[in-house]
C-alpha positions in Angstrom: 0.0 0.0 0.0 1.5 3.5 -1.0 0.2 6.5 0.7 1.3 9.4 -1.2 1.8 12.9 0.6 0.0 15.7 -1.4 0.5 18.4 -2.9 4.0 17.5 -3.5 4.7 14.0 -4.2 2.3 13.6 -6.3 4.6 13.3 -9.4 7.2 11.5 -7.8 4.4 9.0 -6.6 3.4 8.6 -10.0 7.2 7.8 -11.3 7.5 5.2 -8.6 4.6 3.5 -8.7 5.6 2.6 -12.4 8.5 1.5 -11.5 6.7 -1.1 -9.5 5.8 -4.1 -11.1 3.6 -6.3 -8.2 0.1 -5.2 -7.5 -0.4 -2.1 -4.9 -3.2 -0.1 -3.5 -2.5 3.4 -3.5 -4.3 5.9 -1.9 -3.4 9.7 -0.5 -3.6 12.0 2.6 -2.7 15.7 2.5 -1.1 17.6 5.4 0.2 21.0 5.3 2.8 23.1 7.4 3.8 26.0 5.4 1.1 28.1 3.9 2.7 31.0 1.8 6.1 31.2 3.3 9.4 29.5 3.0 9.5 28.6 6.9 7.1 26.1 8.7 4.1 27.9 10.7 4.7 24.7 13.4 1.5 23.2 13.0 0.4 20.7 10.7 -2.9 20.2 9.3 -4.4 17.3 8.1 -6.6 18.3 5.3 -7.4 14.7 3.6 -7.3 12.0 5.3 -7.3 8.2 4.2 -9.5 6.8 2.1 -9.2 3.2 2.4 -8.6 0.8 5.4 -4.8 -0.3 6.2 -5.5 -2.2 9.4 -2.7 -5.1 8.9 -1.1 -3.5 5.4 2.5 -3.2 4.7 2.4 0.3 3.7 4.9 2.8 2.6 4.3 6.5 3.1 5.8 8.7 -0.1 7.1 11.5 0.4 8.4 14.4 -1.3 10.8 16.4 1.2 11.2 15.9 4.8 12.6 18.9 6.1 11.6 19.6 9.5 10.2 16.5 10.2 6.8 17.8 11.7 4.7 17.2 9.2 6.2 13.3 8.9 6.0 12.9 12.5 2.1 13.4 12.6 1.4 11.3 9.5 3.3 8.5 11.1 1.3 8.9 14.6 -1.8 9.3 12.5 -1.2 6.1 10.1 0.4 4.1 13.2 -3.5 4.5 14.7 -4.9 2.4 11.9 -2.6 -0.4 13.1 -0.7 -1.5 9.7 1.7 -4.7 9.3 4.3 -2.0 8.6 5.1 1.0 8.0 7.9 2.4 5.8 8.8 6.5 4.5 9.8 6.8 1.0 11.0 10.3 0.5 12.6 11.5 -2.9 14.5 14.5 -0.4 15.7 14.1 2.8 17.0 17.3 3.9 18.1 18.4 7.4 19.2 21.9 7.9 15.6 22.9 9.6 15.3 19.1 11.4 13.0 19.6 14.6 11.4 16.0 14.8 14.1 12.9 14.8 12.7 10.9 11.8 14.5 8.8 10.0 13.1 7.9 5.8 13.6 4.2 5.3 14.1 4.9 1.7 15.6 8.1 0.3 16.3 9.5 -3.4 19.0 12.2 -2.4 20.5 13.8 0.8 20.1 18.0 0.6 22.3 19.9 2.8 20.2 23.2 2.6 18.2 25.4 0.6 14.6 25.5 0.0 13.5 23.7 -3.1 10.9 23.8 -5.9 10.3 21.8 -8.6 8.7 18.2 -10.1 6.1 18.8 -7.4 7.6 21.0 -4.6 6.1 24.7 -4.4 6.9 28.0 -3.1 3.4 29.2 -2.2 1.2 26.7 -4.8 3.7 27.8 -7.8 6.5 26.0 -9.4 5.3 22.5 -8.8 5.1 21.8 -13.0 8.7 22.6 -13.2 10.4 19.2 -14.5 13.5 19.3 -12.5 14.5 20.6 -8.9 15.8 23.9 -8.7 17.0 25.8 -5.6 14.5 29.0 -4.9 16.7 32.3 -4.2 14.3 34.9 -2.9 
């Protein structure tokens, strides 16, 4: 079972899951930190929440970025509640500059040192999420 992260993984969600070749269920839950700015407001909302049942599923959480881990740390507690086989982060960027929560991806595309990023899904206030590659904002 994949449960992708929106807005921002979406297109890296859809590049994995072809990559895939057994059968999964895939279904999404969106959470949000940031509103308009570059800097986490500290509290994360859980706008959409699952869809489908995962009691006793292996399921893997994508993710686009974790940054400061807060928004990771409540989708863990909240998909831990539903009491799945296991559960698993896939994130395409693991970057800790800004890391409050200790959270650890079990899967990771690339290791970013800094910087705040947009692109192939990530945004800077609902804007540059078409771009097809990651860039580095500079404000």
């Amino acid at each position: 079972m994949l449960v992708g992260v929106l807005k921002g993984a979406f297109i890296f969600l859809s590049d994995l899951v072809r990559q895939i070749s057994m059968p999964v269920e895939i279904d999404f839950v969106c959470a949000a930190s940031y509103g308009s700015g570059t800097s986490t407001s500290g509290r994360v909302r859980l706008t959409k929440k699952l869809d489908v049942d995962i009691e006793g599923k292996d399921v893997v959480v994508v993710e686009d970025i974790i940054d400061t881990g807060l928004t990771l740390a409540c989708l863990i507690e909240y998909l831990e509640s539903f009491a799945p086989r296991s559960l698993r982060v896939c994130a395409l960027i693991d970057k800790h500059e800004r890391r409050q929560k200790k959270i650890q991806a079990d899967y990771v595309g690339q290791v970013i040192p800094e910087g705040f990023l947009v692109g192939y899904g990530l945004d800077y206030d609902e804007h540059y999420r078409n771009l097809p590659e990651i860039y580095h904002l500079k404000l």
